[in-house]
VOGU-3710 file (C-alpha; in Angstrom, 3 decimals, decimal comma):
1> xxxxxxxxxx> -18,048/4,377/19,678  -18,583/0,725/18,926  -21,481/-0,445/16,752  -22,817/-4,607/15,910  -24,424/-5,298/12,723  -25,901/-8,825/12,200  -26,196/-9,377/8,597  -24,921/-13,481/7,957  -21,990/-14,978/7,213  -20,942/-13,785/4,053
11> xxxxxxxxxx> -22,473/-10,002/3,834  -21,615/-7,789/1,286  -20,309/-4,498/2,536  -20,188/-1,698/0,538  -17,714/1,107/2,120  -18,436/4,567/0,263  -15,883/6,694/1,827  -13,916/6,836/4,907  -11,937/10,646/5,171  -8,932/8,811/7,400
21> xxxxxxxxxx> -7,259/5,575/8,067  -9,342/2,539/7,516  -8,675/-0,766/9,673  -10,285/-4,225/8,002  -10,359/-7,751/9,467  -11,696/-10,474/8,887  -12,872/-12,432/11,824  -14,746/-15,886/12,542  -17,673/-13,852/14,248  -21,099/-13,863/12,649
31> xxxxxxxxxx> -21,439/-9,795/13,441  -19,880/-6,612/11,773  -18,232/-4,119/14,507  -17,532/-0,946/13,904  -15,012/1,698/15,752  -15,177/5,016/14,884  -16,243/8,293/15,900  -20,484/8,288/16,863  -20,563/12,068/14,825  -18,761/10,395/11,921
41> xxxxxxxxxx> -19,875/7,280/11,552  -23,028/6,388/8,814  -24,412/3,096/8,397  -27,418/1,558/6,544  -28,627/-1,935/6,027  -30,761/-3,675/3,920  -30,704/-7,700/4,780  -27,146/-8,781/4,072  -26,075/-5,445/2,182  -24,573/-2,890/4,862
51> xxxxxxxxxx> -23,472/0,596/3,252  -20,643/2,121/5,401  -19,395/6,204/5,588  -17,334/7,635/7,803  -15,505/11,237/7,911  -12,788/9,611/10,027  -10,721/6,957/10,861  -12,501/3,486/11,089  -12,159/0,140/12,342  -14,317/-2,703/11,135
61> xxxxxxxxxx> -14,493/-6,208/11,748  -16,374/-8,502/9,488  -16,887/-12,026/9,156  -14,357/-14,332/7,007  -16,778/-14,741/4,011  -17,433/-11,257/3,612  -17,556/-9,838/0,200  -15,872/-5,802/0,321  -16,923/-2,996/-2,335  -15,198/0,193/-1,145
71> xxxxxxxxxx> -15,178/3,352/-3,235  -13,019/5,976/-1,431  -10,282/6,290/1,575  -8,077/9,339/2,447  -5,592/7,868/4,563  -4,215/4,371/4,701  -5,595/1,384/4,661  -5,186/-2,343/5,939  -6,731/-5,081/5,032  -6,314/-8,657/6,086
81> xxxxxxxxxx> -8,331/-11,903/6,638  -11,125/-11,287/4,519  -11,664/-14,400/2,339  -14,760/-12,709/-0,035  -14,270/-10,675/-3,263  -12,575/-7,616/-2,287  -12,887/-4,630/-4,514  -11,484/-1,010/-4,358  -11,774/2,130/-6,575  -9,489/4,744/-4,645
91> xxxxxxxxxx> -7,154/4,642/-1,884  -5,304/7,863/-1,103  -2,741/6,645/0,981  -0,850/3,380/1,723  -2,366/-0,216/0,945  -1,366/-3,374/2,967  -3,517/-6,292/2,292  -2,766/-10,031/3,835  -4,453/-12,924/3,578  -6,975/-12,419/1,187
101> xxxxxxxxxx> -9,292/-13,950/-1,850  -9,416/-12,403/-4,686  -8,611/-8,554/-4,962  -9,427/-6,120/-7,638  -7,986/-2,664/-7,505  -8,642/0,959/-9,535  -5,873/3,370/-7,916  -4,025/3,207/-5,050  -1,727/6,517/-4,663  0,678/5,354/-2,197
111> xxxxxxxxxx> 3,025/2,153/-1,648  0,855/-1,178/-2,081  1,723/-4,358/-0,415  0,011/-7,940/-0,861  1,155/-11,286/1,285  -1,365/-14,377/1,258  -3,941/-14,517/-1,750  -5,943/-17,354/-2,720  -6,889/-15,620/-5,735  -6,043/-13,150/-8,350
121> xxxxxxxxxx> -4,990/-9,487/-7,921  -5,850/-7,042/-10,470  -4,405/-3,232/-10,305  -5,370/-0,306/-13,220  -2,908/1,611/-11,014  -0,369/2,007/-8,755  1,233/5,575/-8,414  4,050/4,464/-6,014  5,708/1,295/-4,926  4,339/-2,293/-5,058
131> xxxxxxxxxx> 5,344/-5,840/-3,424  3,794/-8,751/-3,915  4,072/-12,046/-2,700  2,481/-15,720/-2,202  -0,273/-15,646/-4,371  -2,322/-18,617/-5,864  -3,855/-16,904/-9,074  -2,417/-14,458/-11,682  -1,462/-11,183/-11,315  -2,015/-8,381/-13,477
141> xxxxxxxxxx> -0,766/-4,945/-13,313  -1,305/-2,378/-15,919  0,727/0,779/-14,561  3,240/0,856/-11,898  4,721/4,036/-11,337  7,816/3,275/-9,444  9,030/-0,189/-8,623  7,510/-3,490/-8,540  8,876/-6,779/-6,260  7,177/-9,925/-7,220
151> xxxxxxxxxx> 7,729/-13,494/-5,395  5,884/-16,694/-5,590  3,176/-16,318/-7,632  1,759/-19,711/-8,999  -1,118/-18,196/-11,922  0,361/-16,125/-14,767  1,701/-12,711/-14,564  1,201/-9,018/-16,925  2,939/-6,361/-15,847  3,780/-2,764/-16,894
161> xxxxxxxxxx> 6,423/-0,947/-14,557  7,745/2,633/-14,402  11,116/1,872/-13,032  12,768/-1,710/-11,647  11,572/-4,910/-11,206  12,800/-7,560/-9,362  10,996/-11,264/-9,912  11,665/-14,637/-8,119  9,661/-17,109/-9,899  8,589/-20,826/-10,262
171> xxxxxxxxxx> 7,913/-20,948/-14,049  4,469/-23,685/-14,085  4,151/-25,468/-17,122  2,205/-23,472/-19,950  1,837/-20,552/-17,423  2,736/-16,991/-19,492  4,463/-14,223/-17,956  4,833/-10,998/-19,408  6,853/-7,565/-17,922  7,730/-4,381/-18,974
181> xxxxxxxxxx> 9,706/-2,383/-17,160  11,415/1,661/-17,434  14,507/0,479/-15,951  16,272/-2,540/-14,677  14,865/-6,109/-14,483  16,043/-8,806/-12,066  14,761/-12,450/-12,779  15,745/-14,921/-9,945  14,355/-18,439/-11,350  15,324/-22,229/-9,478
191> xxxxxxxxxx> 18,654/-23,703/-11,212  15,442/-26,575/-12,768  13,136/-24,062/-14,269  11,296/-24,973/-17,593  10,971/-21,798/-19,477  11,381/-20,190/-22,551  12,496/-16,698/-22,187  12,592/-13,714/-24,589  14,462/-10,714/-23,259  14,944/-7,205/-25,042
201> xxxxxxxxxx> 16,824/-4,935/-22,611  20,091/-2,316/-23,066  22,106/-5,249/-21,589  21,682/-8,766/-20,690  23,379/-10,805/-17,975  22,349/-14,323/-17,874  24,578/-15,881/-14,794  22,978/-19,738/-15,611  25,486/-22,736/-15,668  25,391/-23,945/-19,360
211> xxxxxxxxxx> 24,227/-20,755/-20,845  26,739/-18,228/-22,103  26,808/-14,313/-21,957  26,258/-13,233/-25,362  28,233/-9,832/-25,541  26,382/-6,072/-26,692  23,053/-8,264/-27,244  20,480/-6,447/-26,756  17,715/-9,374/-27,255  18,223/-12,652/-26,604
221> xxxxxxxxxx> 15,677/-15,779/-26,805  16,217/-18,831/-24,459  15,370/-21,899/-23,694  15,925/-23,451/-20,192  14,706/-27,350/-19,509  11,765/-28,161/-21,943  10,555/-24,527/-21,796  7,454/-24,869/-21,313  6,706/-21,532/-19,438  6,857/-18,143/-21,487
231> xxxxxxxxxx> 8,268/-15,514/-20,084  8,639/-12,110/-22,094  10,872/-9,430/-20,728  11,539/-5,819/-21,753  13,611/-3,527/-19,975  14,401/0,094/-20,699  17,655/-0,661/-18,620  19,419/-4,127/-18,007  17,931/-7,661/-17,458  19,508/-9,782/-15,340
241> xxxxxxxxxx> 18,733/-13,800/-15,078  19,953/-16,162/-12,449  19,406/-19,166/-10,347  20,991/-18,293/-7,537  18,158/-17,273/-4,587  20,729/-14,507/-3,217  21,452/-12,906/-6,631  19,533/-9,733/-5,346  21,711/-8,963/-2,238  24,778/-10,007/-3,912
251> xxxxxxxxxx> 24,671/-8,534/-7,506  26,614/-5,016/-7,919  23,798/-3,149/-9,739  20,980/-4,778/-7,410  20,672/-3,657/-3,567  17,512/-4,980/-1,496  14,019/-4,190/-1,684  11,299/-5,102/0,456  13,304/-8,481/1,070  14,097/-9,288/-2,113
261> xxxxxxxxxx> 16,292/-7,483/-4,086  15,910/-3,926/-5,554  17,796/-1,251/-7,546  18,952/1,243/-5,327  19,559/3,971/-7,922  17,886/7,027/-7,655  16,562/6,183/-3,999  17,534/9,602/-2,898  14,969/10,862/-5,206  12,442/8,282/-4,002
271> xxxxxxxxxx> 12,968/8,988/-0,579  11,902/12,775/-1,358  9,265/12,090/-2,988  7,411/9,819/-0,068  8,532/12,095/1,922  6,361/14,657/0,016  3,624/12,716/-0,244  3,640/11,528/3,439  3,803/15,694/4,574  0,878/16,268/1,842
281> xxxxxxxxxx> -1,208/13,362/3,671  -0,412/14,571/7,011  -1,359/18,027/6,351  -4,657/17,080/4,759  -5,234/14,584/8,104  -4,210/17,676/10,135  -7,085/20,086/8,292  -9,484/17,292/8,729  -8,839/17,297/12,444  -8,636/21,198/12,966
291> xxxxxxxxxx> -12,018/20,886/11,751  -12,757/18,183/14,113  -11,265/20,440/17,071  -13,321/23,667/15,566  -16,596/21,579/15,765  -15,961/20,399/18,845  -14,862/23,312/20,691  -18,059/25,124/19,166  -20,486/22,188/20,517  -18,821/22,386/23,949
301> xxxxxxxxxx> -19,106/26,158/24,423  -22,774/25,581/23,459  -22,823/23,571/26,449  -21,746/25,714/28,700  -18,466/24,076/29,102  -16,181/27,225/28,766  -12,582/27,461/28,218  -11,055/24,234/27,466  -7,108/22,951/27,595  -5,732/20,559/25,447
311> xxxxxxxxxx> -2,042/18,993/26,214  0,247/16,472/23,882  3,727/16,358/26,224  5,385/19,871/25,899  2,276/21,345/23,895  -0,723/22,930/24,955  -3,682/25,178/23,440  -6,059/27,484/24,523  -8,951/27,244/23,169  -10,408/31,029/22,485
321> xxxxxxxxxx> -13,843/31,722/22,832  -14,002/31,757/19,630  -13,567/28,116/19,257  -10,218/28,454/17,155  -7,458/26,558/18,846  -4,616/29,217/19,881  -1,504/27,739/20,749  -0,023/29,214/23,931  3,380/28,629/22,044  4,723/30,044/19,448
331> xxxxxxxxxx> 7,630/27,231/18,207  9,538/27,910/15,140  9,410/24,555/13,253  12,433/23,473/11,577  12,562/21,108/8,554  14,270/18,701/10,594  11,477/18,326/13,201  9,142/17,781/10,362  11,224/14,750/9,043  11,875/13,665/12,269
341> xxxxxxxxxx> 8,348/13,133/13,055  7,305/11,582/9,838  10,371/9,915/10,478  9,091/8,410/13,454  5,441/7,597/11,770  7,076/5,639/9,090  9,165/3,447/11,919  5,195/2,957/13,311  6,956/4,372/16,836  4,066/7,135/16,919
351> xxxxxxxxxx> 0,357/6,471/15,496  -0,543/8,696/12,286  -3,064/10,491/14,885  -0,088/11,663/16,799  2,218/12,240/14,391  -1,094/14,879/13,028  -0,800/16,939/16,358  2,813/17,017/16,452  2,954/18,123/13,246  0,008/20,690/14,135
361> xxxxxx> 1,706/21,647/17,046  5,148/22,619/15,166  3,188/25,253/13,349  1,593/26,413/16,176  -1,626/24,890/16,908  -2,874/25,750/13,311
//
């Protein structure tokens, strides 16, 4: 179902909760459009303030200048060309954001990812992976869980980092930068940078012409043109500093992340636990849309509609009288089909919708 609010050009939106996947774009319209399922889908307005629900997925477009308060979202979430204050409290699943204002954010469980912000970006917390990149105001993150990948931002920077970080940075002139990280930090700096750099770490490597290696030091305090950037770095593992812009694909402890250079170690472990978290956010997307099915089936047999057969490829169901879905086949699934098919969703070869009824169709239509 498709739904037009008219509410000006710079409304402010208030999205409560949204149970699935939630789809945001700015647009140069003058309307709000909605996408989502009619049963699902709750909207109220009040001039230029719209309140939004929805026990579904969602797809909303809004114009440029809208200003974004959302409160709750299950599943993923993108977000791009929306040039308002953006503000979110919890997001259960992934986070991509592009092109942007200024961005504010409580808790995001999943990966985060930020390209294009002519703002700030605030984050209480991130429980998984975050990139960032081309940003015109300061950043500040107060817990990172895993790793962090930073590039180009022009306002200061606070961060506080579970595991690595990996930084490529244009020091500006009385700018402060401050990170703390669990593990390894990479610093990737242009061969001119003014900065003045204090470093406590298990080792440090600074590979900068005119600056020597000083040997077991395990804090260091430098000065590189007329230093007039500060930038504080403490690592529970190493620090490494360089001028060289392919120091993170080419040092030995450094592999590449998101692009830009990331610690490799432990990935293994990483890898499981997305994986985890992917199959717990599939699962709770697949209860949401047995529901759906349950509902459904029940509102057609009160119709009158009678026995009803739903196929996806080599699957089909029966759907009892009862209004349960009963698969008609009785698959053993295999841990390999499992991570085959969220193999497939990460790749973005299958939609998270299908990947939900393969998965439900593995266990047999439960």
């Amino acid at each position: 179902m498709s739904k037009t609010i008219s509410a000006g050009r710079t409304p402010n939106i208030e999205i409560k909760s949204v149970s699935g996947d939630l789809s945001l774009v700015g647009w140069e319209g003058d309307d709000i459009l909605l996408k989502a399922d009619e049963d699902e889908l709750t909207v109220d307005q009040d001039g230029d303030k719209v309140n939004i629900s929805c026990g579904d997925d969602l797809s909303v477009r809004v114009p440029k200048g809208a200003s974004v308060f959302i409160t709750s979202i299950e599943g993923d979430a993108s977000i791009r060309g929306v040039l308002g204050k953006i503000e979110l409290k919890n997001v259960s699943g992934d986070l991509s954001m592009r092109d942007v204002n200024s961005v504010a954010i409580d808790t995001v469980h999943a990966d985060f990812s930020l390209r294009g912000a002519k703002g700030s970006l605030s984050i209480r917390k991130a429980d998984s992976d975050v990139s960032v990149r081309d940003v015109d105001g300061s950043v500040s993150i107060d817990s990172v869980s895993d790793d962090l990948a930073l590039r180009d931002v022009r306002g200061s920077v606070t961060a506080n980092v579970g595991e690595d970080v990996v930084l490529y940075l244009n020091p500006q002139p009385g700018t402060a930068y401050a990170v703390n990280a669990g593990d390894d930090i990479l610093l990737v700096m242009p061969p001119k940078a003014n900065a003045t750099l204090t470093l406590s770490a298990d080792e440090i490597d600074v590979d900068w012409d005119g600056v020597e290696n000083e040997e077991d030091a395990t804090s260091r305090v430098l000065t590189l043109g007329d230093g007039s950037a500060t930038i504080a770095l403490s690592a529970g593992g190493d620090i490494r500093i360089s001028n060289r812009s392919d120091a993170g694909d080419s040092a030995e402890d450094f592999g590449n992340f998101a692009g830009m250079g990331m610690d490799w170690s432990g990935f293994g472990e990483r890898i499981s636990r997305r994986v985890e978290q992917a199959t717990e956010r599939a699962q709770r997307k697949i209860e949401a849309a047995s529901r759906k099915v349950e509902q459904k089936t029940r509102d057609a047999e009160k119709r009158g509609r009678g026995k009803a057969v739903i196929e996806i490829g080599r699957w089909n169901w029966n759907l009892s009288s009862k209004g349960v879905p009963v698969s008609s086949k009785k698959p053993q699934a295999s841990d390999e089909e499992r991570l085959a098919i969220l193999k497939m969703l990460q790749e973005k070869k299958i939609t998270a919708e299908q990947a939900e009824k393969l998965l439900s169709a593995l266990e047999g239509g439960s």
